[in-house]
C-alpha positions in Angstrom: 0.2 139.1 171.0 0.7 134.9 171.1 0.4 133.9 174.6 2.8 130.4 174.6 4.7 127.8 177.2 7.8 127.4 177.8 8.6 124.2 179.2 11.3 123.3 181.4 14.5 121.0 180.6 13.1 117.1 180.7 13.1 115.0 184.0 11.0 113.0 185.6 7.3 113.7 185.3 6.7 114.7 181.8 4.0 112.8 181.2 2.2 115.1 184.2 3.3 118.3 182.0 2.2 117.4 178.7 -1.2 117.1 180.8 -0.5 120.4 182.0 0.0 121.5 178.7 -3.3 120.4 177.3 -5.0 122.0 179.9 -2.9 125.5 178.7 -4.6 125.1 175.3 -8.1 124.4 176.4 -7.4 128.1 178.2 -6.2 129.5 175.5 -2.4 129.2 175.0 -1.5 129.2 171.3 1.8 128.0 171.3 4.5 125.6 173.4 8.3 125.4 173.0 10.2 123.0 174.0 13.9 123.5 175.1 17.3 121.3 174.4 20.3 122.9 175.6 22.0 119.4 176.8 19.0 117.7 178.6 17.2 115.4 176.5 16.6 116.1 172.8 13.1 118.4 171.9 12.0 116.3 168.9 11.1 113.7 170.6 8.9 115.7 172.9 7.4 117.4 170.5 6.4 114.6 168.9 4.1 113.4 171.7 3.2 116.8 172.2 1.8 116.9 168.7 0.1 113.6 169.1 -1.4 115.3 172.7 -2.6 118.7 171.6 -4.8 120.1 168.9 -4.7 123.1 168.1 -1.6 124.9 169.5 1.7 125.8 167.8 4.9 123.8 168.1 8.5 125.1 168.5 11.8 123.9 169.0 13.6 126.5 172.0 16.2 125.6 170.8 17.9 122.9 168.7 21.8 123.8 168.4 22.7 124.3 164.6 26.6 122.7 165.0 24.4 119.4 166.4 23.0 118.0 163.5 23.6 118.4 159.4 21.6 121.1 158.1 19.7 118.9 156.1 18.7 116.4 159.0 17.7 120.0 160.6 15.3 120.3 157.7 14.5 116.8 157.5 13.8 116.6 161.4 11.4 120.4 161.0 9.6 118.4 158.0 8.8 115.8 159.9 7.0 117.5 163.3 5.6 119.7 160.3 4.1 116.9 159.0 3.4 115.0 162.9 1.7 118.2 163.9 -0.4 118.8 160.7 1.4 122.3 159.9 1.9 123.7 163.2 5.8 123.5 163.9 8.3 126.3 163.8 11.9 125.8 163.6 13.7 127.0 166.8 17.6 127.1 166.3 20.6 128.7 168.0 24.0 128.5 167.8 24.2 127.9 171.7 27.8 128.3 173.0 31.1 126.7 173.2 30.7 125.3 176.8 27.7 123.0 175.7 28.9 122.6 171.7 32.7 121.9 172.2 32.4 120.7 175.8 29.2 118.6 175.8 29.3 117.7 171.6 33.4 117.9 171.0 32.2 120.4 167.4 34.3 123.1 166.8 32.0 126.3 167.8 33.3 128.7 164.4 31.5 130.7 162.5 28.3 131.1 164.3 26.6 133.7 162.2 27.7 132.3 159.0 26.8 128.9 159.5 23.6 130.1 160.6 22.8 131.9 157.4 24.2 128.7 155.5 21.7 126.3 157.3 18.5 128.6 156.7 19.2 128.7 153.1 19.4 124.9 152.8 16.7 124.2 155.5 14.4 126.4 153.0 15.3 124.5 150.0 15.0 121.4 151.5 11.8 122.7 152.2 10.7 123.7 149.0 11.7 120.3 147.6 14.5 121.6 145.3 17.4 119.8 144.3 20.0 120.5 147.1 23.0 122.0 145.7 24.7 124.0 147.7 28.9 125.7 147.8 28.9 127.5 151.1 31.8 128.2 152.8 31.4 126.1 155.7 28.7 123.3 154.3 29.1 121.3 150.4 26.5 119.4 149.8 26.9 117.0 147.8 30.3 116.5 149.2 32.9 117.2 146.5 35.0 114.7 145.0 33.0 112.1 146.9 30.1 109.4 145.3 27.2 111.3 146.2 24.9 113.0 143.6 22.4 116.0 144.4 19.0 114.6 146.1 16.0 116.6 147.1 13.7 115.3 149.8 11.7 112.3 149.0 8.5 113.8 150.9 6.3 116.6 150.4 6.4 118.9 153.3 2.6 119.8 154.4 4.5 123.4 154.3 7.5 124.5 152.1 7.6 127.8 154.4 8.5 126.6 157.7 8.5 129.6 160.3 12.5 130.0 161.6 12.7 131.3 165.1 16.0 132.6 165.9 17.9 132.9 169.6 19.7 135.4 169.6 21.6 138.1 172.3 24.5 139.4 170.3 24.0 142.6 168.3 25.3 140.8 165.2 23.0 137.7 166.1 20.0 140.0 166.8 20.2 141.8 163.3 21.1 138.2 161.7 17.3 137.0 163.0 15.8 140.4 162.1 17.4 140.0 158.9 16.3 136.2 157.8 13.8 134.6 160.5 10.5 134.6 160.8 11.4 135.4 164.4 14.0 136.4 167.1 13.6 134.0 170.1 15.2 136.6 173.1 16.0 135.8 176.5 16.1 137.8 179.7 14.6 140.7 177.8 14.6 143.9 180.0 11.5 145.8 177.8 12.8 148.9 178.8 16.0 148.2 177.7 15.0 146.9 174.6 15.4 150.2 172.4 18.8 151.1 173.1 20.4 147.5 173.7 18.8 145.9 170.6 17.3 148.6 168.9 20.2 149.0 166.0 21.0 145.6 165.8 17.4 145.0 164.6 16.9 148.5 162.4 19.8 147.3 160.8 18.1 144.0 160.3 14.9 144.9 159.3 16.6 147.0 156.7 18.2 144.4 154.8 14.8 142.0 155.4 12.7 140.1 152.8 9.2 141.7 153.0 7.9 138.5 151.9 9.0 136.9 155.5 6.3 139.4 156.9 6.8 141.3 160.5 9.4 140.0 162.7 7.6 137.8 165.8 9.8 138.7 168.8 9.6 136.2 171.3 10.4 136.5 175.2 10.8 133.7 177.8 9.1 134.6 181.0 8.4 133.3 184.2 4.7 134.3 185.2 2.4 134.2 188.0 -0.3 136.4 188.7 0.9 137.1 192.2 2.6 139.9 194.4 6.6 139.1 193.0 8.1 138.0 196.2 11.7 136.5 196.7 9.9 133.3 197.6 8.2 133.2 194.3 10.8 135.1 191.9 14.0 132.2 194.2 14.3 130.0 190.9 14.0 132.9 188.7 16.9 134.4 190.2 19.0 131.3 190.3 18.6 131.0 186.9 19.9 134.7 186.3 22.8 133.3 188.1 23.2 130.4 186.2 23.1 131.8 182.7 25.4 135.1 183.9 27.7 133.2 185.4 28.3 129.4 184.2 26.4 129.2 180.9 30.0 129.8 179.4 33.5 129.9 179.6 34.9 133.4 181.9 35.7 135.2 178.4 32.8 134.0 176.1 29.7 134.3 178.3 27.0 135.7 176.2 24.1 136.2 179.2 27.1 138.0 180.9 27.7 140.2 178.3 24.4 140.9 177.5 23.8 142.2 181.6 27.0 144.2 181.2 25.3 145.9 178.1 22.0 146.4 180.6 24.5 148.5 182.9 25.5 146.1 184.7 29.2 145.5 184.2 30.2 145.3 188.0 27.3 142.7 189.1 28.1 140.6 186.1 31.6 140.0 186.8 30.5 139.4 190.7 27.9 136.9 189.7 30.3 135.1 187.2 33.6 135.0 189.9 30.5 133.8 192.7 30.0 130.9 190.2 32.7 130.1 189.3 34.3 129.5 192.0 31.2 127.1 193.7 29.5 129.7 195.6 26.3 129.6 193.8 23.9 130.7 196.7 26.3 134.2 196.7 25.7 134.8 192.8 22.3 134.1 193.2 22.3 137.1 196.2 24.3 139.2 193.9 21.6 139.2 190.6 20.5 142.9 190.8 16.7 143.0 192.2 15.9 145.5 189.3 17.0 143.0 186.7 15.0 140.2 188.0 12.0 141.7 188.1 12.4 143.6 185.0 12.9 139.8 183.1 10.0 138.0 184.8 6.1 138.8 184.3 4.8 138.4 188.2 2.5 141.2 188.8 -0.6 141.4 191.1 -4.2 141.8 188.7 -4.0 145.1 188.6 -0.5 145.6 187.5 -0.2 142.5 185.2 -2.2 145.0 182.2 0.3 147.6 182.9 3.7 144.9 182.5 1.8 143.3 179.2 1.2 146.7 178.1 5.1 147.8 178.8 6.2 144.6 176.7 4.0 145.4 174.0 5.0 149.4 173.5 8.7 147.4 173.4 7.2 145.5 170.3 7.1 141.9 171.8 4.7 139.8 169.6 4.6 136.6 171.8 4.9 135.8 175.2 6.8 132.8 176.2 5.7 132.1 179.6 6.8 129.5 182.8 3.7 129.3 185.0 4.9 129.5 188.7 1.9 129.0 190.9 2.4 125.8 193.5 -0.5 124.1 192.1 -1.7 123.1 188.5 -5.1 124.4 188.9 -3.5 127.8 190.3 -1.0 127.7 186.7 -4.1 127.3 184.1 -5.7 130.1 186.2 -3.3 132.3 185.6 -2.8 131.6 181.8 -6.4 131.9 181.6 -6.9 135.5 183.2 -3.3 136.3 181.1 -5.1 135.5 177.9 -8.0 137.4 178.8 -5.7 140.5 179.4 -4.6 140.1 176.0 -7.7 140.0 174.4 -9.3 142.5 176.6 -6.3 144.6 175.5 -6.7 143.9 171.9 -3.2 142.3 172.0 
């Protein structure tokens, strides 16, 4: 099992969490991913972040498919390829329509299809073929225009970049299961895992390419090796609240419907009405206790083996972790004793 970082959404002081960061890999972290949403763009983190580490992994968590051409998407994963000397994975999503239509004015259509589309020409970009390609939703060249087919003038340092998938849908789910290197998840309930994803990705799996080897499923997770109070687990919950109830318009929520699918139908539509409607402290109250602890990873010593162990039996391959502790040297502590769990564990 990968122990990674997830970083938080740019602001000040990231020149104090690259340092951070650094620190992670000297105690043992193996990868970092870096998010987008609508904060500032990841590439240009992750450029300094290749520049500032050595030996970890790099990943996008997520860049939005509908916000750049698919060939600038292959372009841009080329180039941290390149940056990072082979050690970038390509993180995309199709986000929703709040942050595509709202924030970017694109049309949010098509999500599965276009997502299929842009893997297919991200891997020929990739592979330095001629790009000719009559999808449905992307022509390239453009017909009837001056253009002539081009391949990339470079040659990547890898024409095999690892795609990591987001993905909460069931048709989403078996899409990444099907075509990705990886399904990036998020506010992953391990118990749950079987019978809310389980079909989406058998049915996946079923249809994928044995040359993309075993699927890497990825969860976010905040993380401290601590008793899980409310004081620690506050933002946590927020952020349940957030996601359940604003990430989205009131009828295309996908974090909403994904908690319904949990069992949750009741408290979803609570938390989302709570939101809505400005009272954010109330949906925060109103996240079920059960499902914020069940998506976090704070757990005293002795329970911490038993909640890696849990994740692992529900076949997660890397865990993406926010380090809560108040202080840095109390955060590279606990990814420290983490990564000695998962050795110790053979993980």
């Amino acid at each position: 099992m990968r122990l990674g970082i997830q970083l938080g959404y740019s602001g000040e002081g990231f020149a104090h969490a690259v340092e951070e960061v650094v620190e992670f890999e000297a105690a043992g972290a193996d990868l970092v991913v870096v998010p987008e949403a609508y904060s500032f763009d990841a590439v240009s983190q992750l450029g300094y972040l290749a520049a500032r580490t050595n030996r970890m992994q790099l990943a996008s968590g997520v860049m939005q498919l509908y916000t750049r051409t698919p060939t600038l998407t292959a372009m841009t994963a080329a180039g941290l390829d390149y940056v990072s000397g082979g050690r970038f994975s390509l993180g995309l999503g199709a986000s929703g329509p709040q942050v595509i239509e709202g924030f970017h004015g694109v049309a949010y259509d098509a999500p599965l299809a276009r997502t299929r589309e842009l893997v297919d020409i991200c891997r020929t970009v990739w592979r330095r073929e001629t790009l000719v390609h009559q999808g449905e939703h992307y022509r390239i060249p453009l017909p009837g225009g001056l253009g002539k087919p081009l391949k990339l003038i470079n040659r990547p340092v890898r024409d095999r970049i690892p795609i990591l998938l987001a993905a909460m849908g069931p048709r989403n789910v078996a899409l990444a299961a099907e075509i990705a290197e990886g399904w990036q998840a998020l506010f992953l309930d391990p118990a749950a895992l079987p019978e809310v994803f389980g079909p989406a990705l058998a049915e996946g799996r079923a249809r994928r390419d044995p040359a993309l080897g075993p699927l890497d499923i990825m969860v976010p997770l905040p993380f401290a090796v601590a008793e899980p109070t409310a004081e620690l687990l506050a933002r946590h919950r927020a952020q349940l609240a957030l996601y359940i109830g604003g990430m989205g318009a009131r009828g295309k929520n996908f974090s909403n419907d994904l908690v319904r699918r949990y069992g949750y139908p009741d408290e979803a539509a609570t938390i989302q009405e709570l939101f809505l409607s400005g009272r954010r402290a109330e949906a925060a109250a109103a996240v079920p206790e059960r499902l914020v602890h069940a998506t976090a990873l704070v757990a005293g010593p002795a329970e911490l083996r038993d909640r890696v162990a849990e994740l692992a039996a529900a076949g997660v391959t890397t865990l993406l972790v926010s380090p809560l502790a108040a202080t840095r040297a109390e955060r590279v502590k606990d990814v420290e004793e983490l990564k000695h769990v998962l050795i110790d564990a053979s993980l």
